[in-house]
N, C-alpha and C positions, 0 to 999 in steps of 0.2 A: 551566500548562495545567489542572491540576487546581483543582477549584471544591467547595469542601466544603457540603453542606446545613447550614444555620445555625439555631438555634433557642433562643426565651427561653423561660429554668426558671426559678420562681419556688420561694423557700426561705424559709419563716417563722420566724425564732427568739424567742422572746417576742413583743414589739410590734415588731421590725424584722421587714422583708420584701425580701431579697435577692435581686438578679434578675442573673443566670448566663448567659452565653453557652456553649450547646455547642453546638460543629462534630461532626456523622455521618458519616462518610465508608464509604461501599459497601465491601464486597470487591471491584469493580470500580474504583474510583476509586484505592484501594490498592496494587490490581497495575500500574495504570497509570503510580502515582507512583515504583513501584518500577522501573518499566520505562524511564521516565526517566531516575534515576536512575543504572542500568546503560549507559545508551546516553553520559551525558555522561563517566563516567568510563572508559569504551571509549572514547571523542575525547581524552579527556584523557591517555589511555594512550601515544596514537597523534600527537599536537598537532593535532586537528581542532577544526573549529566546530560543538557539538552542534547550534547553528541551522541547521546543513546538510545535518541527517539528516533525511528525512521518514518518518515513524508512521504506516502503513497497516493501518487495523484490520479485519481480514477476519472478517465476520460468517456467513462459512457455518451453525454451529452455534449461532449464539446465538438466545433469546427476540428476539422482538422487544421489549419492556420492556428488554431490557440495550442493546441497537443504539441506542434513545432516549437511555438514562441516557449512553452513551458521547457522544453529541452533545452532549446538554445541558452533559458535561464540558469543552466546546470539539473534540472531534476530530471531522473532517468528512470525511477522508479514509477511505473505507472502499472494501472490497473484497471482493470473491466469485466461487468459481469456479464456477460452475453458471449458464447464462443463463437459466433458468424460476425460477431463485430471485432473481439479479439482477434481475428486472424485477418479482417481489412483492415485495420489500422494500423498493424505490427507490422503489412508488406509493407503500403506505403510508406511508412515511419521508417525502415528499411532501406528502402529506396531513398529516400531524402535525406538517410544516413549517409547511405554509401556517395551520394554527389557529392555533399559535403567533404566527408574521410576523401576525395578523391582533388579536392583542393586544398586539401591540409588546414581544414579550417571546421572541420563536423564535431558534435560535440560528440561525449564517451558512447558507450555499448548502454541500448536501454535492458531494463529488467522486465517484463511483463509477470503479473500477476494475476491471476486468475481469481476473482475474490468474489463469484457469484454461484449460482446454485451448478452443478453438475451432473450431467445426465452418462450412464458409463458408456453408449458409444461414440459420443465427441470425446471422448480422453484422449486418443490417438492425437487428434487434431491438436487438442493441448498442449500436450508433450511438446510437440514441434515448434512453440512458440514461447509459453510460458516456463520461466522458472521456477514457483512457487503457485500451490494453489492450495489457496487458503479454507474453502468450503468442502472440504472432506469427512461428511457422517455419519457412514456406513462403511461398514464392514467390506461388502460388495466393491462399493464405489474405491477402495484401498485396494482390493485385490485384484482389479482391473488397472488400476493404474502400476501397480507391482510388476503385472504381466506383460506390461505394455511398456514399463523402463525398463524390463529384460530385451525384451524386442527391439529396440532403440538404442542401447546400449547406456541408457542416462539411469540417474539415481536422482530423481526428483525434488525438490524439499516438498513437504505437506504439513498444513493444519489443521487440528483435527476441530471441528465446528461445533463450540456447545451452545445450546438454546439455556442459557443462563435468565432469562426471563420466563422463563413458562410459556410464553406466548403461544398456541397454536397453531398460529399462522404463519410461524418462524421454521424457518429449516435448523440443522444440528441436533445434537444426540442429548437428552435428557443430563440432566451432570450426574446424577447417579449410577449411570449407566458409562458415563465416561472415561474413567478408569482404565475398566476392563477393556475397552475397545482399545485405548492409548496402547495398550500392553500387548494389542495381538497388532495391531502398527509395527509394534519396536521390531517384533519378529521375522518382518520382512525385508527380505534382502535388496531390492530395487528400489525403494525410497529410504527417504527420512521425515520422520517425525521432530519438528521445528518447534512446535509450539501450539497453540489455543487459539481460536477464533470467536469471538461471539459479538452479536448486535444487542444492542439495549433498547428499548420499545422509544418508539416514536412519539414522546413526550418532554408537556415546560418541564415537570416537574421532576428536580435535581436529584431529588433525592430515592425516588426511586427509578433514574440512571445510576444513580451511584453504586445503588445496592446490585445491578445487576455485576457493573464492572468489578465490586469486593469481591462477591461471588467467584469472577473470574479469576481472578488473583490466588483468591486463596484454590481453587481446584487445582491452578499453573503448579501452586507449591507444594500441595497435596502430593501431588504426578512425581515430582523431583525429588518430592521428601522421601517414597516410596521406593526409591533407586530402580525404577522401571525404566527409567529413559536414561540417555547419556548427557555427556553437555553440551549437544548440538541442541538439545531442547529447550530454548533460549529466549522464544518468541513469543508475543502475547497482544494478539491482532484486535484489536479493539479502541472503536474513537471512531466519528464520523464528520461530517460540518457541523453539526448540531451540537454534537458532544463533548468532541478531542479534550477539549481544557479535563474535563473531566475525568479523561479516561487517560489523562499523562499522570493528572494527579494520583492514577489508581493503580498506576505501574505500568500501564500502554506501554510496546517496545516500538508499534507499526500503528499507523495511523494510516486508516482510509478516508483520504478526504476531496470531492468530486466540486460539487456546490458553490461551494466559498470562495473557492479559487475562480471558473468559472462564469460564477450566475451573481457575484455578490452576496 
């Protein structure tokens, strides 16, 4: 995935003149290779396919110059939680596509993901930009976007958001309660139901991130054991800069990762 900038150094020593290849690589390219790195030997820990993890690079805080550089690296999956920000980033990113694609040299088609809390009258706005949005956990907030992939003529993918910590101060639907909700999802004809979402509380301590991600694992298999969903139901959104090692070792499909990449 990583793509190093390339450049010829010219070195004169007497009458020879020696020409050098050096590779530059960003502090952004760096953290990314290191981010790699971590993720395949968390599969390897665990006997996964790192081609099975996907790298969600959530641009809330970043320049726009670093959101670019990250594309140009090959990652096209990105994500943000704010919708007045997803929808200035994704034009320009757009527009710096299309210059590109117009000299034969732009990198792929990005994916946006919406992976932050949703209010149901920016959904319209969503729709028209994002492919995935991962924080869906209400009922409500499903049947508006339903209505509004009819309207648009799209079938959305969605995540349904559990609060696998208890936290209060966490958005997503109790896991008890999660089930039933997955089930009145499947029912609708304008989306799809992809998979689970949950955050793990903002702490050192491992071992209870860990217990939040098992948690999530085991309700993903619950949902699947229970032949409520099909096998587009696939996805299991959990892992952050803090976390990720964590959350690949816990069956993570989708990593949101902002920070690391980033902020260092």
């Amino acid at each position: 995935m990583i793509r190093a900038a390339i450049k010829l150094v010219s070195l004169s020593v007497g009458k020879e003149t020696f020409l050098f290849i050096m590779c530059s690589m960003s502090k952004i390219s760096d953290r990314l290779k290191q981010i790699e790195e971590n993720i395949a030997c968390a599969c390897a820990r665990t006997g996964r396919d790192a081609g099975k993890v996907k790298l969600v690079v959530v641009t809330k805080t970043a320049p726009l110059a670093s959101v670019k550089e990250v594309i140009e690296l090959g990652y096209t999956e990105l994500g943000e939680n704010r919708v007045q920000r997803l929808k200035q980033v994704a034009q320009e990113i757009s527009e710096f596509l299309g210059e590109g694609n117009s000299k034969n040299a732009g990198p792929g088609k990005v994916n946006w993901h919406m992976i932050g809390h949703l209010q149901r009258n920016k959904v319209r706005g969503v729709l028209k930009v994002s492919s995935i949005i991962h924080s869906v956990d209400t009922l409500r907030l499903a049947e508006e976007i339903n209505t509004m992939g009819g309207k648009l003529g799209i079938k959305p993918d969605i995540l349904l958001q559990v609060n696998c910590s208890g936290e209060p101060q966490k958005y997503g639907i109790p896991v008890g309660a999660a089930t039933h909700l997955a089930e009145q999802f499947v029912s609708m004809e304008n989306l799809r139901l992809t998979g689970l979402m949950t955050m793990a509380p903002l702490t050192r301590n491992k071992d209870v991130v860990r217990t939040c991600f098992v948690r999530a694992k085991e309700l993903f298999e619950e949902i699947k054991g229970q032949g409520l969903v099909g096998a587009e139901f696939s996805q299991l959104s959990m892992g952050m800069s803090q976390d990720y090692e964590i959350a690949v070792e816990e069956g993570a499909t989708i990593l949101r990762i902002g920070s690391a990449i980033f902020a260092g």
